[in-house]
FIKE-611462 format. One record per residue (C-alpha): residue in one letter; x, y, z. Coordinates in steps of 0.02 Angstrom, whole numbers, plus 50000, padded with zeros to 5 digits. Layout:
% FIKE-611462
AXYZ...
//
This chain:
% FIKE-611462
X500005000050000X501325013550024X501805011649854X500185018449790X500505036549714X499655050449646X499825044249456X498725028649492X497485036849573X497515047349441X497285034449325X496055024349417X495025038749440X495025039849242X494505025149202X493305023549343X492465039449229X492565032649054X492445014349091X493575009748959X495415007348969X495705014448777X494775032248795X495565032748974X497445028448898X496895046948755X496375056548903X498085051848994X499145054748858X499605036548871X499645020048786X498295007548836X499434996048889X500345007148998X498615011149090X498124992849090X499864989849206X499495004249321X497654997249367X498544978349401X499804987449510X498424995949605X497464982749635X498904973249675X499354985549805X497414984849860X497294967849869X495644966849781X494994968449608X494254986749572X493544982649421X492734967849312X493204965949132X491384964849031X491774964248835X492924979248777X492094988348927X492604987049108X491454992949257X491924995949450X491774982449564X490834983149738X492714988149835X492965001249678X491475009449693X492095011749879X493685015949821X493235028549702X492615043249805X494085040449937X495435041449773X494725057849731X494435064149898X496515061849931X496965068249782X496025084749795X496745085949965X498485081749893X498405097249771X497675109149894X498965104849983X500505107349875X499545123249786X499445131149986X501485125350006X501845135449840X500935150349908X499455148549765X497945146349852X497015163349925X495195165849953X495025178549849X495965166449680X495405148349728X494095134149679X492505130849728X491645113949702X489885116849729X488285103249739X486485112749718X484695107849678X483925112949523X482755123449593X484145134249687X484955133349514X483455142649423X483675159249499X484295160349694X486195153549667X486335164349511X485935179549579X487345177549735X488585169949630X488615184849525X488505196749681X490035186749732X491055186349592X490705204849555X491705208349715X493075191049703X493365190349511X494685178549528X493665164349619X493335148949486X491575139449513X491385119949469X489525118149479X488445102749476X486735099149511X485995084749578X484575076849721X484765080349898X485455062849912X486865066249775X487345084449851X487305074350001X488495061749931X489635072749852X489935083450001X490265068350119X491515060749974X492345077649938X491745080749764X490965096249819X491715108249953X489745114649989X488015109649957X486535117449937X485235107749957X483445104550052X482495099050165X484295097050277X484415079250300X484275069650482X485635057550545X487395065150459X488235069150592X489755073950478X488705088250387X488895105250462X487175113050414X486555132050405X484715135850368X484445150550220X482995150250165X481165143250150X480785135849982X478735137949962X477815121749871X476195127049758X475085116049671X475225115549478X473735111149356X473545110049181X472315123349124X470795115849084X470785107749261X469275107649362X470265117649502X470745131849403X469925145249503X470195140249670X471215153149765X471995138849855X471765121549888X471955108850011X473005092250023X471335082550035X470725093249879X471985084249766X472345066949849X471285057549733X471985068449580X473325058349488X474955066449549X476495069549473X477915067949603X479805066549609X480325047549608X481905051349736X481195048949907X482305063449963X482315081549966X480655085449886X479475069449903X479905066550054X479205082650130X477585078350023X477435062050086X477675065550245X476375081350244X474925069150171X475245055250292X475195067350448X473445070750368X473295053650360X472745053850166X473905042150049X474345050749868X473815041449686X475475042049611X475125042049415X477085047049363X478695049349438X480265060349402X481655071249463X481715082449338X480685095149393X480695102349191X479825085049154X478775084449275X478095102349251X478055094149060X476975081549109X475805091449220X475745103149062X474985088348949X473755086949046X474175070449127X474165073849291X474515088149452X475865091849513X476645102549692X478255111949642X479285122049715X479095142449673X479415149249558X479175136849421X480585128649332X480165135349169X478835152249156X477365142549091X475635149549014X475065130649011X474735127849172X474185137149346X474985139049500X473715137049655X474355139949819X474105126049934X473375127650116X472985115250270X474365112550273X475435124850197X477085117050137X478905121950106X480605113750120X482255121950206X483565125250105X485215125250179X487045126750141X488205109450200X489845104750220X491095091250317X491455095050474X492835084050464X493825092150315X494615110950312X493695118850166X494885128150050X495025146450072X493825151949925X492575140749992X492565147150181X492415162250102X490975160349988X490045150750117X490355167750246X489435178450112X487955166750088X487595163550288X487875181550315X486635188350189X485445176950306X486105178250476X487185195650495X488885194350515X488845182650676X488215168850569X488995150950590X490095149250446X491635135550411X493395140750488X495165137550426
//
């Protein structure tokens, strides 16, 4: 194991991505074969297979899939650290891996990052959106140095967590619907309409399950998906309703927005990180000037 280096994580990591030893071996800049002897070595050094050969393709195995997130995790700390011993890293010229929800991606995150940037030119943004349960997953294996994401999940310990903002959930029709009209409606109102929900039984459908069942009503599911663009879609054909967050993903004259009532709903949105890992200076710094736009200054944010 001590002879594992940066290179074959490196090139592990590559191939984990492409799942094919020849595009891996162009991206490298190597020969196949070359790459082919760096994944026996690792796995040699391992001491279990990371991947399983499947035609001209290869695929992770049960350990690599473990493996994977750790690899990257190291070597992100490996550069941050060498980049801080040259001197190069600042808060005001770093990186900043950011995990969001598509809804924060519509219009809130926009509209800070380019407050931020406006005043910290120099800070680079990799942006990626995903569920609750991939932000989640990406903070906790250090693809992202923050998440944004809602409603802040219960049991991760390793998440520090700041509450900014509540996220209001409307009821969508298409226009011909019988309830177009109504200047609200009720959970009972719509539980025998066929709904339109997010399949993921985080973030999103989980605060809509729970809110019917503490009415004790059960929902008739008609479709599933977490794209919230395809399910307004759907909702828009007329094949079912829908409860999205405001606004809508896409300004829509097919469809109506009722606001719901007893009970209202809306998910917290928060801003996460790992308690256990020193976020890079850009990223303690962006994270001060989002919880501080909520809180004031004294605001928990991440220290060095």
């Amino acid at each position: 194991m001590d002879r594992i280096n940066a290179d074959l994580l490196r090139t592990f990591i590559e191939v984990a991505r492409l799942e094919h030893l020849g595009r891996a071996a162009e991206a490298l800049q190597n020969d196949q074969s070359t790459v082919s002897r760096k994944i026996a070595r690792l796995e040699h050094e391992v001491g279990v297979p990371l991947f399983e050969r499947i035609g001209r393709s290869i695929r992770l195995t049960k350990a690599g899939r473990r493996f994977v997130g750790r690899a990257e995790r190291i070597l992100s700390e490996m550069r941050d650290a060498v980049a801080e011993a040259a001197g190069t890293v600042s808060a005001e010229t770093g990186e900043v891996h950011l995990g969001f929800l598509h809804t924060v991606g519509a219009r809130w995150l926009p509209e800070r990052l380019a407050r931020f940037l406006d005043q910290y030119p120099g800070v680079r943004f990799i942006l990626e959106e995903g569920t609750t349960g991939e932000v989640v997953a990406g903070v906790l294996d250090g693809r992202f140095d923050l998440g944004i994401l809602g409603p802040p999940p219960a049991n991760t310990p390793e998440l520090e967590l700041v509450p900014l903002f509540r996220e209001r959930i409307a009821v969508v029709v298409p226009l011909e619907h019988h309830l177009v009209g109504r200047s609200s409606v009720t959970l009972r109102d719509i539980a025998s309409e066929p709904l339109i929900l997010p399949r993921s039984r985080t973030g999103l459908r989980r605060v809509i399950d729970d809110a019917f069942a503490r009415q004790g009503l059960s929902e008739h599911v008609a479709y599933e998906g977490d794209d919230f663009a395809i399910v307004q879609g759907l909702a828009e054909a007329g094949l079912g309703i829908t409860l999205l967050p405001m606004p809508l993903p896409t300004p829509s004259s097919r469809v109506v927005v009722i606001p719901l009532r007893d009970p209202p709903i809306a998910r917290t949105m928060a801003i996460a990180w790992d308690r256990r890992r020193t976020l890079p200076p850009a990223a303690q710094l962006f994270c001060r000037r989002i919880v501080e736009g909520v809180t004031g200054p004294a605001g928990r944010t991440p220290t060095g």
